[in-house]
C-alpha positions in Angstrom: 17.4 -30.3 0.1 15.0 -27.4 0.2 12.5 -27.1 3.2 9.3 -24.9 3.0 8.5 -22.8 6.1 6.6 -19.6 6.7 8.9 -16.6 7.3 9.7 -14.9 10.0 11.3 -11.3 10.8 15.1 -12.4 10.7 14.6 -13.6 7.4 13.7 -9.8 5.8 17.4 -9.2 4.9 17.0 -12.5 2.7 13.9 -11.8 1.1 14.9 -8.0 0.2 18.0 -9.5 -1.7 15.4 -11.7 -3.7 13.1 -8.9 -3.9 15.9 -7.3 -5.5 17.1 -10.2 -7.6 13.6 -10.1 -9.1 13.4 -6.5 -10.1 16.6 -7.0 -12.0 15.0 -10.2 -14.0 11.9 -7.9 -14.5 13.7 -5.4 -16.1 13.1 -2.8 -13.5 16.1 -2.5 -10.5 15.4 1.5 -10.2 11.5 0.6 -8.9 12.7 -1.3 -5.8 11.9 1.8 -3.1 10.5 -0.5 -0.2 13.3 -1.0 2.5 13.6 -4.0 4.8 12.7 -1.7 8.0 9.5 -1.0 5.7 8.7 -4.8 5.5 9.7 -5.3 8.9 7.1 -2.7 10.1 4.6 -3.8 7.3 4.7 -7.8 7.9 5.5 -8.1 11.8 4.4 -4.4 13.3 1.0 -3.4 14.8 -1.0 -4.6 12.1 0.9 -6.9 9.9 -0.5 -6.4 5.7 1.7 -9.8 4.5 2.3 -13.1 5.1 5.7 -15.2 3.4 6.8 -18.6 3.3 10.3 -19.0 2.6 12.4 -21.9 0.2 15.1 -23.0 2.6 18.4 -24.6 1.5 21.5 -25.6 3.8 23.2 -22.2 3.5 20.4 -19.9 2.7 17.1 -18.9 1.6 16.6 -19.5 -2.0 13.0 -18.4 -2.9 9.8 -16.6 -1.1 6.2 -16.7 -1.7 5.0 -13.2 -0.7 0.8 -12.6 -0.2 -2.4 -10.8 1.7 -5.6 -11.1 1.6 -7.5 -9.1 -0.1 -11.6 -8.5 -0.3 -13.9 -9.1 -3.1 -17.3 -7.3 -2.6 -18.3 -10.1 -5.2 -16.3 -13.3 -4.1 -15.3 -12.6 -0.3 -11.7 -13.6 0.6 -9.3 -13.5 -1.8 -5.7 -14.1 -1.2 -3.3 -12.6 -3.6 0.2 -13.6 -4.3 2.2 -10.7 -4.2 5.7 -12.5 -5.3 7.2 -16.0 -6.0 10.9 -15.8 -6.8 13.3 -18.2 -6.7 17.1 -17.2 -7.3 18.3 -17.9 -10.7 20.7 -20.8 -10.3 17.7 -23.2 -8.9 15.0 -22.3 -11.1 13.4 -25.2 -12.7 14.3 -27.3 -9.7 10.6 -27.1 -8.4 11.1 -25.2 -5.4 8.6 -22.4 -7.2 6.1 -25.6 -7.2 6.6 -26.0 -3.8 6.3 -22.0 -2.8 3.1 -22.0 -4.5 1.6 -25.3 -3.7 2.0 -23.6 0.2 0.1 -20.8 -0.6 -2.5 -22.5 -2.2 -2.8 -24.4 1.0 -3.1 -21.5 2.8 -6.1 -20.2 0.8 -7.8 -23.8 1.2 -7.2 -23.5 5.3 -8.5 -19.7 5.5 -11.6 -19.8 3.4 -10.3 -18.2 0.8 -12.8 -17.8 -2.5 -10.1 -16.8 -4.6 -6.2 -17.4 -5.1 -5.1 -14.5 -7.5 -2.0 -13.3 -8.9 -0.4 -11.5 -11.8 2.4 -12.6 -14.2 4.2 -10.5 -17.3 3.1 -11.1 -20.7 6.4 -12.3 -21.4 7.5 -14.5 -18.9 6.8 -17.9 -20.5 8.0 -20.6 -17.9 6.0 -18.6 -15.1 2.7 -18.8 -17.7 3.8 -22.4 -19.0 3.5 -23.3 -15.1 0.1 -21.3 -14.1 -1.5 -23.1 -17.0 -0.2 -26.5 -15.9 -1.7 -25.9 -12.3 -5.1 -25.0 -14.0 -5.1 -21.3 -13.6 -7.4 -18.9 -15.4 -4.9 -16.5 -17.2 -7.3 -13.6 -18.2 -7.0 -10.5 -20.6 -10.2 -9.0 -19.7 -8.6 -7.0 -16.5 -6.6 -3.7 -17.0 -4.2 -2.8 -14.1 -4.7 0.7 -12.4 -1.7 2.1 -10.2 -1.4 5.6 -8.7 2.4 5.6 -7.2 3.4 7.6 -3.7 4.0 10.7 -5.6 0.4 10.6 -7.3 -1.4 9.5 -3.8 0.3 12.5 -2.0 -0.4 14.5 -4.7 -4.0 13.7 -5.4 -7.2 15.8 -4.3 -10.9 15.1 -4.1 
């Protein structure tokens, strides 16, 4: 039996080990650099950036559903789903359904004009699933990143 609840502080340790778990099924460990005492700071500090609702079994947590809101100059409120992993052993058991379904319901309650979120070319069960929900899956957008090293380094 898996409950759905929103997170809270003492489950950060948790999340960072799915955070983790995720990077490794993305095929990218090494970019992992935010710490738990970052998130901590980040989600429950002065002025909290993300929200998460946690998969909850008997003996653990077993999946998150990481997002913020974000601002379209066009659209308004947008809320943007950062993350939804579930560990590997109880995928396909709907909990990801469930994760997702509460975020949507958090962008019905707050107004939110848009429910956005990004998922990798090749990860057919997550695209399989965003389809079946009705999602927009678009090819039009590129992604732009500058990374720590390029923002400290980068003058006007």
């Amino acid at each position: 039996m898996v409950q759905i609840r929103r997170g809270t502080e003492e489950d950060l340790p948790q999340v960072y080990a799915l955070i983790q778990e995720l990077a490794v099924f993305e095929r990218a460990p090494e970019e992992v650099t935010n710490t738990v005492e970052d998130m901590r700071r980040d989600g429950f500090g002065e002025n909290p950036v993300y929200k998460f609702f946690v998969a909850e079994s008997e003996e653990r947590i077993v999946g998150i559903a990481l997002y913020y809101t974000a601002y379209s100059t066009w659209k308004g409120r947008t809320l943007w789903l950062e993350d939804l992993v579930v560990t590997e052993r109880l995928r396909r058991a709907g909990i990801g359904r469930k994760l997702f379904n509460a975020v949507a319901q958090e962008a019905k309650e707050t107004g939110a004009k848009r429910f956005r979120w990004q998922v990798l070319d090749w990860n057919e069960p997550a695209i399989t699933f965003y389809k079946s929900v009705g999602a927009d899956l678009g090819e039009e957008w590129i992604n732009c990143t500058l990374t720590e090293a390029q923002i400290q380094n980068f003058s006007a």
